[in-house]
C-alpha positions as CSV (number, residue, x, y, z in Angstrom):
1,X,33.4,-22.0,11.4
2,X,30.9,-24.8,12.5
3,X,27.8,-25.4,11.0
4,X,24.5,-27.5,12.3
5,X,22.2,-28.5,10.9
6,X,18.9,-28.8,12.7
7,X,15.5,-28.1,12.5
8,X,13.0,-25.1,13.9
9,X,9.4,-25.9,15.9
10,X,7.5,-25.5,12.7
11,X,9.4,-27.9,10.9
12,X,11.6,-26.1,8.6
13,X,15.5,-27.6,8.1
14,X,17.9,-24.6,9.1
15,X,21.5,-24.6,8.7
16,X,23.3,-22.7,12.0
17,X,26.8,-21.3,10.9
18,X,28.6,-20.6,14.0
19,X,32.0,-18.8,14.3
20,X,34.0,-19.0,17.4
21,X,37.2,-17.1,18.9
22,X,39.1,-19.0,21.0
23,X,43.0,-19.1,22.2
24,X,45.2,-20.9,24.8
25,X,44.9,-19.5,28.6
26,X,49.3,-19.1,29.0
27,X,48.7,-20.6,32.6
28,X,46.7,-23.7,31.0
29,X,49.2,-24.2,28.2
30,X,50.1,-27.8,29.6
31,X,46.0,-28.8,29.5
32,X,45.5,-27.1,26.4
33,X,47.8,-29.7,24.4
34,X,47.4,-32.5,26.1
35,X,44.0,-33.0,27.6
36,X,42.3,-32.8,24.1
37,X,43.3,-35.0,20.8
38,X,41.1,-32.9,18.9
39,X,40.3,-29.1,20.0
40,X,38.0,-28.4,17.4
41,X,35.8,-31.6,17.3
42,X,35.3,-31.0,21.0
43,X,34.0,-27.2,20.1
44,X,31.9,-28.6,17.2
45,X,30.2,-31.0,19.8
46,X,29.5,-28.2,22.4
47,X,27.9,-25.6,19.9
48,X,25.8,-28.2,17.8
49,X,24.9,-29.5,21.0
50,X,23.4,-26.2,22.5
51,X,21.9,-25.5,18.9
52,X,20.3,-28.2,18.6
53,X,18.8,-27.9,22.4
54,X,17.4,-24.4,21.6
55,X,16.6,-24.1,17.8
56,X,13.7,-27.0,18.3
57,X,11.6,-24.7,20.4
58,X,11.8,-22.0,18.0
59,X,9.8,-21.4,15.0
60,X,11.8,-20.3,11.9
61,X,11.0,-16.4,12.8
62,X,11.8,-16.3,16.4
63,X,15.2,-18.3,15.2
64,X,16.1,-15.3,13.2
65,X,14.4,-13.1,15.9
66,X,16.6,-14.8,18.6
67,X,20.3,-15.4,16.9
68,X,21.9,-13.0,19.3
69,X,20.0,-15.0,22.8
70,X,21.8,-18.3,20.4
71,X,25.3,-16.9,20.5
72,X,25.2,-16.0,23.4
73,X,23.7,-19.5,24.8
74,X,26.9,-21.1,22.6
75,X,29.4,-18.5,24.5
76,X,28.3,-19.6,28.0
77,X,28.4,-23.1,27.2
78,X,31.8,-22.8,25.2
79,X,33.3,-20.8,28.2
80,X,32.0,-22.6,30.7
81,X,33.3,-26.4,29.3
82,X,36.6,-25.1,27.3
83,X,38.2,-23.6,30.6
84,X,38.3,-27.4,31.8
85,X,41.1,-28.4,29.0
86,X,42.8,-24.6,29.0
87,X,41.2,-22.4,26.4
88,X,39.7,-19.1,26.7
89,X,36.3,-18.4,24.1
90,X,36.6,-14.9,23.2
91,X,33.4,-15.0,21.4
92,X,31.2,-16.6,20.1
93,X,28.4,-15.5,17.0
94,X,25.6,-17.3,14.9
95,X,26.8,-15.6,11.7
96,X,24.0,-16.9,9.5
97,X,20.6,-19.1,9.6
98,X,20.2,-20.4,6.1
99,X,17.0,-22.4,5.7
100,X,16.2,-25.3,3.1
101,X,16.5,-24.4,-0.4
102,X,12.5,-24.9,-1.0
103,X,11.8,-23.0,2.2
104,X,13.5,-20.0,1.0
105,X,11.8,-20.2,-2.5
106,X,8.5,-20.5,-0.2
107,X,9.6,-17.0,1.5
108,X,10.3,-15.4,-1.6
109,X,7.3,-16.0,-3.1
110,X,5.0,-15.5,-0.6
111,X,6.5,-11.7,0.1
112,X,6.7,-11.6,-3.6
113,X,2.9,-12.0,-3.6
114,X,2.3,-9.9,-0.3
115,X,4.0,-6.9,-2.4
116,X,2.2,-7.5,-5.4
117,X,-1.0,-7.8,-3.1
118,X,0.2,-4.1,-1.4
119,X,1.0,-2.4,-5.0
120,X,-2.9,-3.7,-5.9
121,X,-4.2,-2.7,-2.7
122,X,-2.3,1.1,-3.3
123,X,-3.4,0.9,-6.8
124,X,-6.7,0.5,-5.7
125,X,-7.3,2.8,-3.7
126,X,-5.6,5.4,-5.7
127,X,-7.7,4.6,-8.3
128,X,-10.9,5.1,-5.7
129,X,-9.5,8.6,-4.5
130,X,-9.2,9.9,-8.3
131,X,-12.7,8.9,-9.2
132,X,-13.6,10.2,-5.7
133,X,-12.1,13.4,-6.4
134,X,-13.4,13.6,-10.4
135,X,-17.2,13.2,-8.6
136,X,-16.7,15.6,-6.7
137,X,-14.7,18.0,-9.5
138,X,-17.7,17.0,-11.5
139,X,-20.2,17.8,-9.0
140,X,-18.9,21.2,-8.0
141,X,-18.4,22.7,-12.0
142,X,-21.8,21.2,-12.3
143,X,-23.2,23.3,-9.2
144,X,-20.8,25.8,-10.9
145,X,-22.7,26.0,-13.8
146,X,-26.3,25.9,-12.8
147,X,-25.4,29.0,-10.4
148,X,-23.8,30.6,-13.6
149,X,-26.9,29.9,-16.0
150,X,-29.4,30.6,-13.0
151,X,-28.0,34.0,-13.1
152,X,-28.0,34.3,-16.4
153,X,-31.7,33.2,-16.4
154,X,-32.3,35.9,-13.9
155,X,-29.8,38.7,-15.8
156,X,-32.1,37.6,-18.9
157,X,-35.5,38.0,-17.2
158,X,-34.6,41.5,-16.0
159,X,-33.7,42.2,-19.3
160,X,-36.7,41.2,-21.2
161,X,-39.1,42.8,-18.2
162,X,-36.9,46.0,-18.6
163,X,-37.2,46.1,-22.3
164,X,-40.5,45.0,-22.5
165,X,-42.0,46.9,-19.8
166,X,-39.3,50.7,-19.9
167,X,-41.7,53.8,-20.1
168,X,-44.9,52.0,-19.5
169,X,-45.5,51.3,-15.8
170,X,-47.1,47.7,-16.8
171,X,-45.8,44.9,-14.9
172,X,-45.2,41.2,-16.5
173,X,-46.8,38.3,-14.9
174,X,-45.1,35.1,-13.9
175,X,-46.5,33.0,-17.0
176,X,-45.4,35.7,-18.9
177,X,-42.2,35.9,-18.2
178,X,-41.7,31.9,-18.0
179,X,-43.0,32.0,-21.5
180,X,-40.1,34.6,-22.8
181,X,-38.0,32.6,-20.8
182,X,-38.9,29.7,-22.9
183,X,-38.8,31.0,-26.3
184,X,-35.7,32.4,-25.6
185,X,-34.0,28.7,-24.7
186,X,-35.9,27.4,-27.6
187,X,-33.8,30.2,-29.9
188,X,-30.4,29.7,-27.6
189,X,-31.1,26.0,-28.5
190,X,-31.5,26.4,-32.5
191,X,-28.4,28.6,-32.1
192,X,-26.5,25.9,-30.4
193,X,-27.6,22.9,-32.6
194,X,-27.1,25.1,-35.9
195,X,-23.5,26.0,-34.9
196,X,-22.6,22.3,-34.6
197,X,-21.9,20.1,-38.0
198,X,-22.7,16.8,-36.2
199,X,-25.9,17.1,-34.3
200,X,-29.1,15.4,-35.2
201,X,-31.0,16.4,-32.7
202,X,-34.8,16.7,-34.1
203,X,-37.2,19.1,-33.3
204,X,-41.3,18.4,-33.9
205,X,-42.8,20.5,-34.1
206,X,-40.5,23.4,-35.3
207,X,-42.2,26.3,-34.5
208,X,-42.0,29.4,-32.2
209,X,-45.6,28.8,-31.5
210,X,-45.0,25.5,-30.1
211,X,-43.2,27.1,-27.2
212,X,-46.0,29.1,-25.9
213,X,-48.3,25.6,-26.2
214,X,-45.8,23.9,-23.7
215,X,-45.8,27.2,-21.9
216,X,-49.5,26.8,-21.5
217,X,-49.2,23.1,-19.9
């Protein structure tokens, strides 16, 4: 395993482990032992050295983006250079980029925050769609209800001109139906606040007879 230690285009400290597969070539066996003192100082100078040419002109992303172009970068060189003293590279892979320790804290708390900013974003705008969708619940069992007490209204008027009006072939007018119509809300209304203990609802004045005077306005 080698590792370099270099440093990206934006300036971040990365460390480059590096594993490499290499054996003797049986025909080379002769340059393999005696052309190098020191096999594996020699293969630790090749990969830092290609490393180090082409983690520069990276930024920290593309590094990690890029570790396979890396390894294979390493391979050719290795390959290439090692066949001169009788070894064969059988492969060669970047096995892991580990950035400086306050980098990496930097990382993990900016996605940190970008999550948190995501979950408050969701939040949000699940919030938005349920008071969206309350309005509109709202809205439609308030159009439900006036279409229920309009016909009510209406069921009501036909009953009062019906009752009002059955054998005698006289017809009500307008006024007078708007005022039956209103002194039979004002009675619903008396009903309504009598049947409940907390109300303090106030009427002045209190009198059927102050129906037909707002009836007249």
């Amino acid at each position: 395993m080698v590792e370099v230690h270099t440093k990206t285009q934006d300036n971040v400290f990365v460390t480059a482990k590096v594993a490499v597969q290499q054996s003797v070539m049986p025909e080379n066996t002769v340059d393999a032992i005696y052309k190098l003192s020191d096999v594996h100082a020699q293969i630790d100078s090749y990969v830092s050295d290609v490393v180090r040419s082409a983690v520069p002109h990276m930024s920290l992303d593309e590094t990690f983006e890029k570790k396979d172009d890396i390894s294979i970068q390493v391979q050719q060189k290795l390959t290439v250079e090692m066949s001169n003293y009788g070894f064969q590279i059988h492969k060669a892979l970047v096995t892991e980029l580990v950035p400086n320790a306050e980098v990496v804290q930097s990382m993990n708390e900016i996605n940190k925050q970008k999550r948190l900013r995501d979950a408050a974003i969701m939040a949000a705008e699940a919030e938005k769609i349920r008071v969206v969708k309350a309005a509109e619940a709202a809205a439609d069992a308030a159009q439900l209800q006036g279409e229920g007490i309009a016909r009510q209204r209406r069921a009501i008027i036909d009953g009062l001109r019906d009752s009002i009006t059955h054998g005698s072939g006289e017809h009500l007018s307008t006024e007078k139906i708007s005022e039956l119509l209103l002194i039979t809300q004002y009675f619903e209304t008396l009903r309504d606040i009598a049947a409940n203990s907390k109300s303090s609802t106030v009427f002045l004045p209190h009198s059927a007879g102050a129906v037909a005077d707002v009836a007249s306005q």
